[in-house]
C-alpha positions as CSV (number, residue, x, y, z in Angstrom):
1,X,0.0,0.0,0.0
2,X,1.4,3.6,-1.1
3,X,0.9,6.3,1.0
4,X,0.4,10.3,0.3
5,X,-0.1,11.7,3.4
6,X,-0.1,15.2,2.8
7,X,-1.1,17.4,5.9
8,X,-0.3,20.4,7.8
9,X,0.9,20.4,11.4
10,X,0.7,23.9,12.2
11,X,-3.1,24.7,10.8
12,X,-1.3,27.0,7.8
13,X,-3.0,27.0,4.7
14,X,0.2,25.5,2.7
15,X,0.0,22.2,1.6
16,X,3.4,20.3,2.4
17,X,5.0,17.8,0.2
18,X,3.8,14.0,0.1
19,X,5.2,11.6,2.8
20,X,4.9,8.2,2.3
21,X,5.9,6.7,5.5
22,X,6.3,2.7,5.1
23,X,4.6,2.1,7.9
24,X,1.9,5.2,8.7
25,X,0.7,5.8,12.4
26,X,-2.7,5.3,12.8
27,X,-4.8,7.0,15.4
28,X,-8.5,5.0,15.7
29,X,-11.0,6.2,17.7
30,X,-15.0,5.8,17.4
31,X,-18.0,6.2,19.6
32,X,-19.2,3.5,19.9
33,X,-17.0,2.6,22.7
34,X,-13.2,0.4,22.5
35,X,-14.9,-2.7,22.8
36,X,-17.4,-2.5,20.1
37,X,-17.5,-4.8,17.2
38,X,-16.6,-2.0,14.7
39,X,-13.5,-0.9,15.9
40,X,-12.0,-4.4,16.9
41,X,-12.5,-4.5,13.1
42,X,-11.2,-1.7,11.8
43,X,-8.1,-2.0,14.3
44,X,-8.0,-5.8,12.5
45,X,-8.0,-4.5,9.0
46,X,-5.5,-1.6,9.9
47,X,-2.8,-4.2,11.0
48,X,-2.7,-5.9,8.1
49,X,-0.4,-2.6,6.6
50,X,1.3,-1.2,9.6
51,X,1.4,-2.1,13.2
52,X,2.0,1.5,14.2
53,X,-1.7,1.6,16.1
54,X,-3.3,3.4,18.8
55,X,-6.8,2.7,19.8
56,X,-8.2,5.5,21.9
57,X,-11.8,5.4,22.6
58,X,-14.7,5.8,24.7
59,X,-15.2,3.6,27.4
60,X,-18.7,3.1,27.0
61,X,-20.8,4.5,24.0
62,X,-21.3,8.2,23.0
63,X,-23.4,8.1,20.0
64,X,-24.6,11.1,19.6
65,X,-22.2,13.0,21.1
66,X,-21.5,15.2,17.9
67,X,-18.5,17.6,18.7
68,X,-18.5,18.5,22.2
69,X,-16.1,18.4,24.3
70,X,-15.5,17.6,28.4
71,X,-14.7,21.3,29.8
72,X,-16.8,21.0,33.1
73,X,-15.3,17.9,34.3
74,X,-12.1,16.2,34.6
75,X,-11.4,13.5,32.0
76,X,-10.5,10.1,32.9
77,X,-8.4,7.3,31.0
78,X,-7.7,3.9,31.7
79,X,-4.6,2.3,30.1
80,X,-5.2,-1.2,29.0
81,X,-1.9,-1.6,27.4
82,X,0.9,0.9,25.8
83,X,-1.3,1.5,22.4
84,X,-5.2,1.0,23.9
85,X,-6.7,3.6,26.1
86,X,-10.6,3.5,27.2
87,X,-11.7,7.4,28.3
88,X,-13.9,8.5,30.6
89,X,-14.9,11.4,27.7
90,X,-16.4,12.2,24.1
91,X,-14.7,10.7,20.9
92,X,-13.7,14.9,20.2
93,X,-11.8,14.2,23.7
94,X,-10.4,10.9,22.3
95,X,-9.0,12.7,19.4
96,X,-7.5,15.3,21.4
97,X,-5.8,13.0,24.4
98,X,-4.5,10.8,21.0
99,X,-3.1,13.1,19.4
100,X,-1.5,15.1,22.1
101,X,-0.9,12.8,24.9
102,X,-1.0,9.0,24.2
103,X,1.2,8.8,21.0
104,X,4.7,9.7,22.3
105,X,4.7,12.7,20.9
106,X,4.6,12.4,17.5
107,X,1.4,12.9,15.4
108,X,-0.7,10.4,13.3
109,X,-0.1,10.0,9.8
110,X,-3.9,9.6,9.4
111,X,-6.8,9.3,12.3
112,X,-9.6,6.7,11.4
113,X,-13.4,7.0,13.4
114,X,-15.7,4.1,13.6
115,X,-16.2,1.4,12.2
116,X,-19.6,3.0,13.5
117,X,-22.6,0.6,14.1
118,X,-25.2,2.4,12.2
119,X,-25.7,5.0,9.5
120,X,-24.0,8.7,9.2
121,X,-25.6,9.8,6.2
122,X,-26.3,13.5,5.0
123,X,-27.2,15.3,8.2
124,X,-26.0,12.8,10.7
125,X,-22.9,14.2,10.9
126,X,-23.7,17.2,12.9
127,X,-25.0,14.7,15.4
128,X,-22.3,11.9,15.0
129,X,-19.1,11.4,17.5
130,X,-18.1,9.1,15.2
131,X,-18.0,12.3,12.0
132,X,-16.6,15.1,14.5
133,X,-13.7,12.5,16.0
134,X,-12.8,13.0,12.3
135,X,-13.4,16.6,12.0
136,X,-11.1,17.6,15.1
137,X,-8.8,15.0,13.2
138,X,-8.9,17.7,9.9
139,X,-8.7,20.4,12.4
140,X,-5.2,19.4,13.7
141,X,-4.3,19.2,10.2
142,X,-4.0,15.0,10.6
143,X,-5.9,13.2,7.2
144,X,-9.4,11.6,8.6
145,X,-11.6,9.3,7.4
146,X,-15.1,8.4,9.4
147,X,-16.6,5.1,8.5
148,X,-19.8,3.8,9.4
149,X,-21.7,0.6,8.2
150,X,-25.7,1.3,7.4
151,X,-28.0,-1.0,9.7
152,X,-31.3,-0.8,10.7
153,X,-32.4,-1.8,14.5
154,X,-33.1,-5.3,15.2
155,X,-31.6,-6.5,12.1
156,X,-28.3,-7.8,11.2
157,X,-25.3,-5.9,10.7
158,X,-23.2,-6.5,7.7
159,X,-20.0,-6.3,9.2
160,X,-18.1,-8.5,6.4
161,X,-19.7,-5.3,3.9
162,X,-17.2,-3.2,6.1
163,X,-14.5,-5.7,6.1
164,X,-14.6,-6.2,2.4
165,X,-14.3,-2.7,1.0
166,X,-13.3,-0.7,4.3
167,X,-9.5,-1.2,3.1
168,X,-9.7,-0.5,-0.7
169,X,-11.9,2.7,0.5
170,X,-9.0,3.3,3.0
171,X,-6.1,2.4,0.5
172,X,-7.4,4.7,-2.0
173,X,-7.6,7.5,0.7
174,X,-4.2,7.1,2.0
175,X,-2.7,8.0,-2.3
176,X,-4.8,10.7,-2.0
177,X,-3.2,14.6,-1.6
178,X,-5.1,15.7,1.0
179,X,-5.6,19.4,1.6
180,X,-6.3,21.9,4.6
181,X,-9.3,21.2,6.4
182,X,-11.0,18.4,4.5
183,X,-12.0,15.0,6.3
184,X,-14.2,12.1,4.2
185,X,-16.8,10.4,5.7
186,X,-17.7,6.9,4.4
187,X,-20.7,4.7,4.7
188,X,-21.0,1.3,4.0
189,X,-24.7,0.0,2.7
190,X,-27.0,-2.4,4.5
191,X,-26.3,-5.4,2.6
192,X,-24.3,-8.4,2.3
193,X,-20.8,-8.1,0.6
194,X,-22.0,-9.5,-2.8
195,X,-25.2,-7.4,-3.0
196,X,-22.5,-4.2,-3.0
197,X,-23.3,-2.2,-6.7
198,X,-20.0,-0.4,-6.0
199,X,-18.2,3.1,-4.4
200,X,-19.0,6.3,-5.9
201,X,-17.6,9.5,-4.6
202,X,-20.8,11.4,-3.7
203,X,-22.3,14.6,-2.1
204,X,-24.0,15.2,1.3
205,X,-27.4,15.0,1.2
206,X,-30.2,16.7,3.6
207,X,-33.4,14.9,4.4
208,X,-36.7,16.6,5.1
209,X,-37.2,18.0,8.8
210,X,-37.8,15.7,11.3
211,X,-35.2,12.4,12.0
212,X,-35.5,13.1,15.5
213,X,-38.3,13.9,17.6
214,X,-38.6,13.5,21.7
215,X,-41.2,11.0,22.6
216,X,-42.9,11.3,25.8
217,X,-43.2,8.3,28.3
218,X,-44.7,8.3,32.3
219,X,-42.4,5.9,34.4
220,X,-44.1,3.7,37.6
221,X,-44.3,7.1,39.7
222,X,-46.3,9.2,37.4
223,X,-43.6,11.3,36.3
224,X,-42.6,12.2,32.6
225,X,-39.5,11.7,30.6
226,X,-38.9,11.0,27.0
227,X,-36.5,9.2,24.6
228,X,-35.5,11.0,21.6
229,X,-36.1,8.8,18.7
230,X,-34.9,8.3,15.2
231,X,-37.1,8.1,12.6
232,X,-35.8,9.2,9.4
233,X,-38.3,10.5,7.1
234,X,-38.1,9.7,3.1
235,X,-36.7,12.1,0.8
236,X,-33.5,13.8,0.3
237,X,-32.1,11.3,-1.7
238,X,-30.8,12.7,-5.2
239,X,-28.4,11.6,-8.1
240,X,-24.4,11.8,-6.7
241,X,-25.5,12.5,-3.3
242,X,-24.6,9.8,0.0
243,X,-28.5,8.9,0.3
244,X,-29.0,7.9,-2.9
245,X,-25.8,5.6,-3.0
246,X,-27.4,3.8,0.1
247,X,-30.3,3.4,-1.7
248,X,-28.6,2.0,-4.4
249,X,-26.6,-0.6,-2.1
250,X,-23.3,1.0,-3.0
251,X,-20.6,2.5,-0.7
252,X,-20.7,6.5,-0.4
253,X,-17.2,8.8,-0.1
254,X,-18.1,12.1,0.7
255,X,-15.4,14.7,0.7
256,X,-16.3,17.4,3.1
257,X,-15.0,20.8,5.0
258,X,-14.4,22.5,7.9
259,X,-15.7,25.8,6.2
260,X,-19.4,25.3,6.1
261,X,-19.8,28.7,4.3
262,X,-22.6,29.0,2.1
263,X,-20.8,30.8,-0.9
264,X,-23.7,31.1,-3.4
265,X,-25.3,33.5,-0.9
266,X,-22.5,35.8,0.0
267,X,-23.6,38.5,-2.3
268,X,-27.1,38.6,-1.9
269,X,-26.7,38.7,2.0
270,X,-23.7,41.6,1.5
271,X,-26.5,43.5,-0.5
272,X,-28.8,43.0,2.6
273,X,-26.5,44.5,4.6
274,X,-24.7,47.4,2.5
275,X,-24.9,50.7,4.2
């Protein structure tokens, strides 16, 4: 496997040259939590091209968690051995304590979140620790790639989908030049292996309002509480973009920013404002 790691360490806007280290680190981090069946995967498929891992995850799961981060309280870790560290935290934390504290010093050649038990399609990813362990990833300058494999509750998971295409997805990646601020975010569709129509590189969609909606429920003293639940409405889905391609049983690659400008309106909202 060739390697084009391209990144910035300092934030600059300056792409360096291409290192191809023969054996890249490899920060992995999810939400799920470190023992979930996704990331003993991915750590599995990882080791088959460089044994220069670190596992750093939560120690129990924190979907949902989207990008926050533990400022109120102090953040605990638990070293199982030299590279595997469960934390008391948020995957953003995970990232952080990674990349800072638990490498030796040096950073990752490239930071991989998930394999993530469930979908992070379109919008998801303002919700997803799984998406913003990758963003904080782009924002240290440190190429990241979020994968997640699409299941539905109460159904099988297609883990050997994952294992089948998560390292040509990943090998691709890695020869990639990567530039300031980007991240990818991968999904792999709810189907066996062999039912896979293919990978196409492919937009973010939006669905229509509503995915998640608080439902109210009385417990055995009379008193209220509620579970948020997902429920994804239909729609959204359009030619090139991520929903479509999990419609269409093949595996999504979605290139996306830290600069979530809208440029088309700039000058219609400078007009609004002109004195």
């Amino acid at each position: 496997m060739s390697h084009n790691l391209s990144h910035s360490s300092n934030g600059s806007n300056h792409e360096r040259p291409a290192q191809r280290p023969a054996k890249p680190r490899v920060l992995i981090v999810n939400d799920d939590g470190i023992d979930a069946p996704g990331i003993v995967l991915l750590e599995e498929l990882v080791r088959t091209f460089t044994d220069q891992v670190w596992v750093v995850a939560p120690d129990e799961e924190r979907s949902g968690a989207g990008h926050s981060l533990s400022l109120s309280y102090p953040i605990r870790v638990r070293e199982r051995d030299d590279r595997h560290f469960a934390i008391k935290g948020t995957p953003t934390d995970c990232t952080l304590l990674g990349v800072y504290e638990l490498m030796g010093g040096e950073k990752p050649d490239v930071l991989l979140s998930g394999i993530n038990r469930g979908p992070n399609l379109a919008e998801d990813i303002t919700y997803s620790g799984t998406a913003s362990a990758a963003i904080e990833g782009a924002m240290l300058g440190i190429p990241s790639i979020a994968l997640s494999q699409i299941m539905t509750y109460q159904s099988e998971v297609h883990w050997d989908t994952a294992r089948r295409y998560a390292p040509r997805v990943i090998e691709r990646l890695l020869t990639m030049k990567w530039r300031p601020g980007l991240f990818v975010n991968v999904n792999f569709p709810n189907c066996p292996p062999d039912a896979v129509t293919g990978i196409r590189v492919t937009s973010q969609g939006l669905r229509p309002p509503g995915s998640f909606r608080p439902v109210r429920r009385v417990d055995e003293r009379h008193v209220p509480y509620y579970w948020i639940k997902a429920a994804f409405p239909d729609g959204g889905e359009a030619e090139g973009n991520d929903l479509r391609a999990a419609l269409d049983h093949a595996v999504s690659v979605t290139p996306l920013h830290l600069d979530m400008t809208l440029p088309g309106i700039l000058p219609e909202m400078r007009e609004l404002f002109h004195e």
